[in-house]
Backbone as a printed PyTorch tensor [residue, N CA C, xyz], in Angstrom:
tensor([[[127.1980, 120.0520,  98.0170],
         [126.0190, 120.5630,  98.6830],
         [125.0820, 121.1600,  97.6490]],

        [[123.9370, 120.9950,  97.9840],
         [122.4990, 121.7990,  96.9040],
         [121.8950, 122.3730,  97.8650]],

        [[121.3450, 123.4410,  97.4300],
         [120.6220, 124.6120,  97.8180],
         [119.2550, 124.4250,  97.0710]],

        [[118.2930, 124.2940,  98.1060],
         [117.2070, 124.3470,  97.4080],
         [115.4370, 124.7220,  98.0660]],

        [[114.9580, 125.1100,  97.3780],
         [113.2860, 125.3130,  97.7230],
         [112.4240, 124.1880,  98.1390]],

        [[112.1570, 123.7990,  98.8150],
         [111.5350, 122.8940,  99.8690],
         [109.9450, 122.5930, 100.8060]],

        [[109.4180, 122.2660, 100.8550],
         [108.0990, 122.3090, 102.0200],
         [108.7440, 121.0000, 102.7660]],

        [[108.0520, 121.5600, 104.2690],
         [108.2250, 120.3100, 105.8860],
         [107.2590, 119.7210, 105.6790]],

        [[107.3680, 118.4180, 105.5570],
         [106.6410, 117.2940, 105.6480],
         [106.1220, 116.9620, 106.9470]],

        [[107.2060, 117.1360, 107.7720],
         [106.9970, 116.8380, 109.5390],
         [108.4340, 116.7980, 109.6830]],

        [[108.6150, 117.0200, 110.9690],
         [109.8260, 116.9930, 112.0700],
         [109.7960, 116.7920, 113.1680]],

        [[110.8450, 116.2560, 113.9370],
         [110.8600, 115.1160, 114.7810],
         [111.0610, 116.0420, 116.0170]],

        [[111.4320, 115.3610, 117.0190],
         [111.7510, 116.1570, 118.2530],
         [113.3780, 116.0100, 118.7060]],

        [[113.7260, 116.7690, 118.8750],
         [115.4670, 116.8370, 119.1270],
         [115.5010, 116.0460, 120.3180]],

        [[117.3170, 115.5800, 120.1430],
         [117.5170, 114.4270, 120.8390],
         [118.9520, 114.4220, 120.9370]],

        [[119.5500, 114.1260, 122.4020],
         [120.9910, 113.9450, 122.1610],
         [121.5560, 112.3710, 121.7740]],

        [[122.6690, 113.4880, 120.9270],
         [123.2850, 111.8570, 120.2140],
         [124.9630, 112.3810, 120.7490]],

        [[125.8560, 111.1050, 120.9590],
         [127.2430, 111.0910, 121.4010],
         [127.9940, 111.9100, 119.8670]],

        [[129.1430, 112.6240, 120.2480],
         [129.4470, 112.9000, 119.3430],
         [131.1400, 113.8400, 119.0790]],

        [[132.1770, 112.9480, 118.8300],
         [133.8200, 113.2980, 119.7470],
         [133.9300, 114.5620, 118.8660]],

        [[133.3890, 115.5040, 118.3130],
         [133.7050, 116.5110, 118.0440],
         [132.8880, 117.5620, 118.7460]],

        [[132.0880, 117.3850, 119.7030],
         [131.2020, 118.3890, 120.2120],
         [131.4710, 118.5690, 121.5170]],

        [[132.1370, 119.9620, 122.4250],
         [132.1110, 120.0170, 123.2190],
         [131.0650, 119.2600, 124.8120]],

        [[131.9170, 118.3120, 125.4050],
         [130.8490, 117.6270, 126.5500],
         [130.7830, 116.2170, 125.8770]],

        [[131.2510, 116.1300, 124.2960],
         [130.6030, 114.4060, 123.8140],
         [129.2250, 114.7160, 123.5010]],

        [[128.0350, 115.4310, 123.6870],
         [127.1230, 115.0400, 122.9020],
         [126.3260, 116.2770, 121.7280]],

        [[125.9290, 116.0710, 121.1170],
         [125.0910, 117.4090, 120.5370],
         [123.5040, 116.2400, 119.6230]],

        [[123.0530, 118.0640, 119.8550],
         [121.1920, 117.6860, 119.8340],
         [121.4640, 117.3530, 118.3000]],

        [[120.1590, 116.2040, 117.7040],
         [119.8150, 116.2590, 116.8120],
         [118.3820, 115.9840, 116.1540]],

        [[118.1100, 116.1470, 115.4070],
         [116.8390, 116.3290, 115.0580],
         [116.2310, 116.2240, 113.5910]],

        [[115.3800, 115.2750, 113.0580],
         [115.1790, 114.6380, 111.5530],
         [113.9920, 115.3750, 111.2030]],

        [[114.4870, 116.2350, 110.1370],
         [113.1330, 116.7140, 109.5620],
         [112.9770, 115.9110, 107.9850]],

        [[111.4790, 115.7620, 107.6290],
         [111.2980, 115.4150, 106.0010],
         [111.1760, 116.7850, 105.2690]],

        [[112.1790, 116.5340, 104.1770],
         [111.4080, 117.6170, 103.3920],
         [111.2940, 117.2670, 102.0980]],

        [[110.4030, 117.9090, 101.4090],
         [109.6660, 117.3090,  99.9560],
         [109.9240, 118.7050,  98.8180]],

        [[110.4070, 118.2870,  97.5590],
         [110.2600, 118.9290,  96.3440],
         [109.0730, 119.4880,  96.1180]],

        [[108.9190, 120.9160,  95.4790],
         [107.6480, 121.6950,  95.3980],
         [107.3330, 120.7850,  93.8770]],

        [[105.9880, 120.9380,  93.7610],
         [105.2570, 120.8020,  92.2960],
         [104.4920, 119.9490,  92.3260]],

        [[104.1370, 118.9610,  93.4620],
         [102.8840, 117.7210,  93.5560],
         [103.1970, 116.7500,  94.2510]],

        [[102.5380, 116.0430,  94.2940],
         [102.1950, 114.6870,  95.1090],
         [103.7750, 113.6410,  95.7440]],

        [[103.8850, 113.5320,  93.9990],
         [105.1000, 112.6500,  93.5990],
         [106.6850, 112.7970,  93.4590]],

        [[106.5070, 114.3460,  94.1010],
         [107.6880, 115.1470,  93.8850],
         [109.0160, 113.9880,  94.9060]],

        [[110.0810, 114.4060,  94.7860],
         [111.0240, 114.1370,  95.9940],
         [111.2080, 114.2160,  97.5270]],

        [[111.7630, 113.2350,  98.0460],
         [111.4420, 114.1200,  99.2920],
         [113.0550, 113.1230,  99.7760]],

        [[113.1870, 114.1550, 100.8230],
         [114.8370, 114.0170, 101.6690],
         [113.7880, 114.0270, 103.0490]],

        [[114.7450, 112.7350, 103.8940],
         [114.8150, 112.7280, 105.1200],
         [116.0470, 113.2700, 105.4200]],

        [[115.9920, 114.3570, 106.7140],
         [117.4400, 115.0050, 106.5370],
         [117.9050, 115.5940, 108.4640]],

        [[119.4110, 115.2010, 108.8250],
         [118.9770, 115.3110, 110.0470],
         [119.5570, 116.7730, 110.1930]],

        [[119.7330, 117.1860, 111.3660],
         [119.6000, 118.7570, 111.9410],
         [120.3690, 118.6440, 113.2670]],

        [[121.3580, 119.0770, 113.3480],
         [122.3990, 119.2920, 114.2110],
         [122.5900, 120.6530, 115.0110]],

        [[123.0630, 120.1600, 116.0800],
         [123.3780, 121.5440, 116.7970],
         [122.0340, 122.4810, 117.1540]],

        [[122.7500, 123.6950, 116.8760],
         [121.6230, 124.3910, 117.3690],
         [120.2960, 124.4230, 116.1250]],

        [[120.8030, 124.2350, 114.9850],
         [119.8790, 123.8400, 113.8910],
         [118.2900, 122.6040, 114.6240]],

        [[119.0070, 122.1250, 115.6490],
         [118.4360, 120.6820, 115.8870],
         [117.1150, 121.6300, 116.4240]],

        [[117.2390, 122.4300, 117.5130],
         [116.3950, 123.3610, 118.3090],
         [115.6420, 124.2780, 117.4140]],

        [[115.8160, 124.4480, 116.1830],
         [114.7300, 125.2200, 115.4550],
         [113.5700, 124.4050, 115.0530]],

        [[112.1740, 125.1490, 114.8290],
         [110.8800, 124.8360, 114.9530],
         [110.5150, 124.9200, 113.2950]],

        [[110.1080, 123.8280, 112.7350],
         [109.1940, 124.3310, 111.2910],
         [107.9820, 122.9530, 111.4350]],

        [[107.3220, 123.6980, 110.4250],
         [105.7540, 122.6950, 110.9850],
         [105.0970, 122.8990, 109.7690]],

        [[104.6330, 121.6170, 109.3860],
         [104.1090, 120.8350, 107.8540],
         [103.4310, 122.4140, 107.2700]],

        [[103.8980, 122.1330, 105.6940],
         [103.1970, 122.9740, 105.0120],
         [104.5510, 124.2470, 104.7690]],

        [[105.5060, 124.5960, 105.7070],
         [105.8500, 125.2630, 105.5900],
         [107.3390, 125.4860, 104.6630]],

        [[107.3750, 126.7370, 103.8530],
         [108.2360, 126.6230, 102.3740],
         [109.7270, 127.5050, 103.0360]],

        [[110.1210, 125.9980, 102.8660],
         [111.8660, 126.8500, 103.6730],
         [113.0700, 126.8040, 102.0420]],

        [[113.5540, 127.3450, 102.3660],
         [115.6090, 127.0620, 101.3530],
         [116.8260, 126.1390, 102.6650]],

        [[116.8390, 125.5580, 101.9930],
         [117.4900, 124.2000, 102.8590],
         [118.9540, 124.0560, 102.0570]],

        [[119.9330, 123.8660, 102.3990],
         [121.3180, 123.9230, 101.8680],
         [121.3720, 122.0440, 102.7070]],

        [[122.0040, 121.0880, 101.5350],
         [121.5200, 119.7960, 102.3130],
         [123.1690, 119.1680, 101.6440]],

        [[123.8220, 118.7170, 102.7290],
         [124.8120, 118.0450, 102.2050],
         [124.9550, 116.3050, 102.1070]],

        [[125.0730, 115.9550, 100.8800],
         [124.7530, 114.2080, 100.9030],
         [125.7810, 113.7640, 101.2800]],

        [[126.0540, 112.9080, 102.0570],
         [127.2030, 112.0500, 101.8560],
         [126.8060, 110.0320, 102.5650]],

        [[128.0080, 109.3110, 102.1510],
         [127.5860, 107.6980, 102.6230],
         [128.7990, 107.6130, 103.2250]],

        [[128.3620, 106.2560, 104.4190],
         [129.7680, 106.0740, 104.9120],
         [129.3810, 104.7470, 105.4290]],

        [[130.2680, 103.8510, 105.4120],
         [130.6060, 102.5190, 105.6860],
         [129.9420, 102.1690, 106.9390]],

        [[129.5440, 101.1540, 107.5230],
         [129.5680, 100.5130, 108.9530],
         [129.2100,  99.4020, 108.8510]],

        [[129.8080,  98.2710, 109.5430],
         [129.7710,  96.5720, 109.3470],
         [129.5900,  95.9410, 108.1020]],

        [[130.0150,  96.2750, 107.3610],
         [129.8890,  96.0700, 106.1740],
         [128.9390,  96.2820, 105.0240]],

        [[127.8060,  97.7840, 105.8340],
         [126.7980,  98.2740, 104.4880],
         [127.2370,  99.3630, 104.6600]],

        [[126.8980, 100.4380, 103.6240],
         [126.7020, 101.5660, 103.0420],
         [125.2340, 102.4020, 102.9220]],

        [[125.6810, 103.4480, 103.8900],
         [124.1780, 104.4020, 104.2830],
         [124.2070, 105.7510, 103.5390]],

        [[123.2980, 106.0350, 103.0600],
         [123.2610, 107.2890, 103.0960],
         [123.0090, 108.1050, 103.9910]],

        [[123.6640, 108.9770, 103.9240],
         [122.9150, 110.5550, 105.2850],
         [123.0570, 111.7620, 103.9890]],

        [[121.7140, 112.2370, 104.6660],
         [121.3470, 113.7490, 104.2600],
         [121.5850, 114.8210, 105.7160]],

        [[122.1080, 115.3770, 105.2970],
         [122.6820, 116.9220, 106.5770],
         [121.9810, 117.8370, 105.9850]],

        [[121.0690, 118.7320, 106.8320],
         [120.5220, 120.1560, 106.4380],
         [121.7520, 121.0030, 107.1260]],

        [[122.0170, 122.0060, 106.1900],
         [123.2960, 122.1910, 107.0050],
         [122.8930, 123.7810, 107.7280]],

        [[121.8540, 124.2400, 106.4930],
         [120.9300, 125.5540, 106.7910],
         [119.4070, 125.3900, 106.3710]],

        [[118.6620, 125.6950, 106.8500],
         [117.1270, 126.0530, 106.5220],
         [117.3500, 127.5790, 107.1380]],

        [[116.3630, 127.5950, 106.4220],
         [115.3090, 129.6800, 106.3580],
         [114.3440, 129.2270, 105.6330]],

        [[113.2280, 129.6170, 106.5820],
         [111.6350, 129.6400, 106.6300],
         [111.6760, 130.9930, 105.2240]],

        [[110.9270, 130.5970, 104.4190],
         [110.4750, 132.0120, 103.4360],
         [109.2260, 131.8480, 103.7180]]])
């Protein structure tokens, strides 16, 4: 996991997705972009937002600390990446 300084690009609107570890089968989720500080060309993570994380509000422009865990995992025979915000805080 990396911990890091961040601006919202935009974020999506939460949404239930199925899910056998979440009480009921489903929990909210929700894709925010976020981009590397310093210009134009900087980095940027698409990253999704789970749980009650999914239900929090941030809106372009705004400079959060995002704790983002990478990981890939198999399905039909390609290899995806996922980005997990696992925490944001608005500074």
């Amino acid at each position: 996991m990396e911990t890091k300084i961040l601006r919202v690009v935009r974020q999506g609107e939460a949404f239930s997705v199925q899910s056998a570890k979440a009480e009921g089968g489903q929990i909210q989720k929700c894709n925010i972009v976020l981009k590397e500080l310093g210009g134009k060309y900087e980095n940027e993570y698409v990253c999704a937002m789970l749980g009650n994380l999914a239900a929090c509000r941030f809106y372009e422009g705004d400079v959060v600390v995002a704790t983002l865990r990478f990981s890939t995992h198999e399905y039909q025979g390609q290899t995806f990446q996922e980005i997990l915000a696992t925490d944001i805080i608005k500074i």
